[in-house]
N, C-alpha and C positions, 0 to 999 in steps of 0.2 A: 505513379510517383508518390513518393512517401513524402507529406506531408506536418511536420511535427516541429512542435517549440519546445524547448526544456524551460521548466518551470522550477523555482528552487526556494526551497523553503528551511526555516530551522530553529529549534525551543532548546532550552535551556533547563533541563530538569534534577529538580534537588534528591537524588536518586542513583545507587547506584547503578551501572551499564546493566550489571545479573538481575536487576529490577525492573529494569526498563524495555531492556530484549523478552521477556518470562511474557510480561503483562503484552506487550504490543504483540504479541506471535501467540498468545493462548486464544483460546476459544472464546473463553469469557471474555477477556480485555478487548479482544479483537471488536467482537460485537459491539463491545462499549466506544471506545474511541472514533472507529467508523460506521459508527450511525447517525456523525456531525455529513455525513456525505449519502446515506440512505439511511432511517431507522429502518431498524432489521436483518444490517447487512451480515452476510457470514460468510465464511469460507469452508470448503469440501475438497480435503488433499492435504498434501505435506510439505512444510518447507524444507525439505529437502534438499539440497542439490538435486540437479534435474529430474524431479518429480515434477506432474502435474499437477497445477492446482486452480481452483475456478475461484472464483469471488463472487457472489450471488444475492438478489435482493429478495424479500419474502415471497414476489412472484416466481424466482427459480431463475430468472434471464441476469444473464451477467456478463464475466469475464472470463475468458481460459489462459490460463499462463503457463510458463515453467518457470521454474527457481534456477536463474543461470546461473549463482555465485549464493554459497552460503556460507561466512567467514564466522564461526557462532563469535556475539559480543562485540563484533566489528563491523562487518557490513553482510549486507542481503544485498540483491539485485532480484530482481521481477522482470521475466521477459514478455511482457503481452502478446497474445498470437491471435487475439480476436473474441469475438463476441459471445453467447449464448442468449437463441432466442427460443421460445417456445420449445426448451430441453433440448434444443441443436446447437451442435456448434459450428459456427458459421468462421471460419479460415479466408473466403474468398471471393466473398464483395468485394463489391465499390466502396462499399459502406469499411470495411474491413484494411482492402491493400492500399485505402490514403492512407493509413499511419501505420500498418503493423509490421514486422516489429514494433513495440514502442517499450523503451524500461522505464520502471519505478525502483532508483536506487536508494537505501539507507545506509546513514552512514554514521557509525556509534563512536563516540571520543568521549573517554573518562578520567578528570580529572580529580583527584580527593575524594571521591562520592559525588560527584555532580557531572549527571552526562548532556552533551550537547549530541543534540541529535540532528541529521541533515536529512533532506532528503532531496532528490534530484528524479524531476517526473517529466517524461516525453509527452505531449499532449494535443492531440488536435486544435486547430484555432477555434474553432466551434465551441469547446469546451472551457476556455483558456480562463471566461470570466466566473465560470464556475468554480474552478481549482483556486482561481485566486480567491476567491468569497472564501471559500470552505475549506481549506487545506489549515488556515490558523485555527477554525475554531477545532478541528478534527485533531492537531498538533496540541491545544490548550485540554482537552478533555482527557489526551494521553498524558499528560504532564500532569494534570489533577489527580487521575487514576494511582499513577505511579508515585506521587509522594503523600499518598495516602498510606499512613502505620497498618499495614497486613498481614 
C-alpha cells in the first residue's frame, strides 16, 4: 500500500520564467541548487517527456524517474519509480512499493519578469521532516542562483 504525503512549497523569484526554467533544469544550476539536499547531487538523462532520468549522489545511489509531463516554461512533473542502489535499480522492495509511484511536480507562473515557482512533492512520512528542513533552503539557493546578472 502506497504510502505518501504531498508536501508543498513555493519562492518568489526576481527573474524571468526562461531564467528560472534554463538555470533549475541545467547541469550546472541543477547541481547548485540541490546540493541544499546532497552536495554533490546530479542528474544522468533528460527531461524529456517520458525519458528516464536518475538523480544521483556522488556515491552513484539515487533516484530513477521518468518525466511524465514536460510543459517547457510551465510545468515539469517527475514520476519516481524507485531507488538506485549499489548501480541497481531497485523497482520492487518493501523499501520501494510503500511510496512509488511518487511525483515531484513544478509549477512556473510569470508575472512582469518575476516568477513564482511551486512545487508539489509526494513523500514518505520517514522523510517528511527532512523535505521540510531542506526544500526552503534548496528553493532560496535556486532564487539566488537565478537573480544573479549572467
Amino acid at each position: 500500500m502506497r504510502n505518501v504525503k504531498q508536501l508543498n512549497f513555493s519562492v518568489v523569484i526576481n527573474a524571468p520564467v526562461q531564467t528560472v526554467w534554463q538555470r533549475m533544469l541545467s547541469d550546472v544550476g541543477y547541481r547548485n541548487w540541490t546540493s541544499a539536499f546532497c552536495e554533490g547531487s546530479y542528474f544522468k538523462g533528460s527531461w524529456q517527456q517520458g525519458e528516464t532520468i536518475r538523480f544521483l549522489s556522488p556515491s552513484g545511489n539515487g533516484m530513477v524517474a521518468t518525466i511524465a509531463v514536460n510543459e517547457p516554461l510551465e510545468f515539469i512533473s517527475i514520476k519516481h519509480l524507485g531507488f538506485i542502489v549499489g548501480g541497481k535499480d531497485d523497482f520492487s522492495s518493501d523499501n520501494v512499493t510503500s511510496w512509488a509511484p511518487a511525483f515531484e511536480n513544478y509549477y512556473f507562473h510569470n508575472t512582469d519578469g518575476v516568477t513564482e515557482l511551486r512545487v508539489e512533492q509526494d513523500i514518505a512520512p520517514e522523510y517528511e521532516q527532512y523535505m521540510q528542513d531542506t526544500w526552503p533552503l534548496a528553493l532560496q539557493k535556486l532564487k539566488a542562483l537565478c537573480e544573479r546578472n549572467e
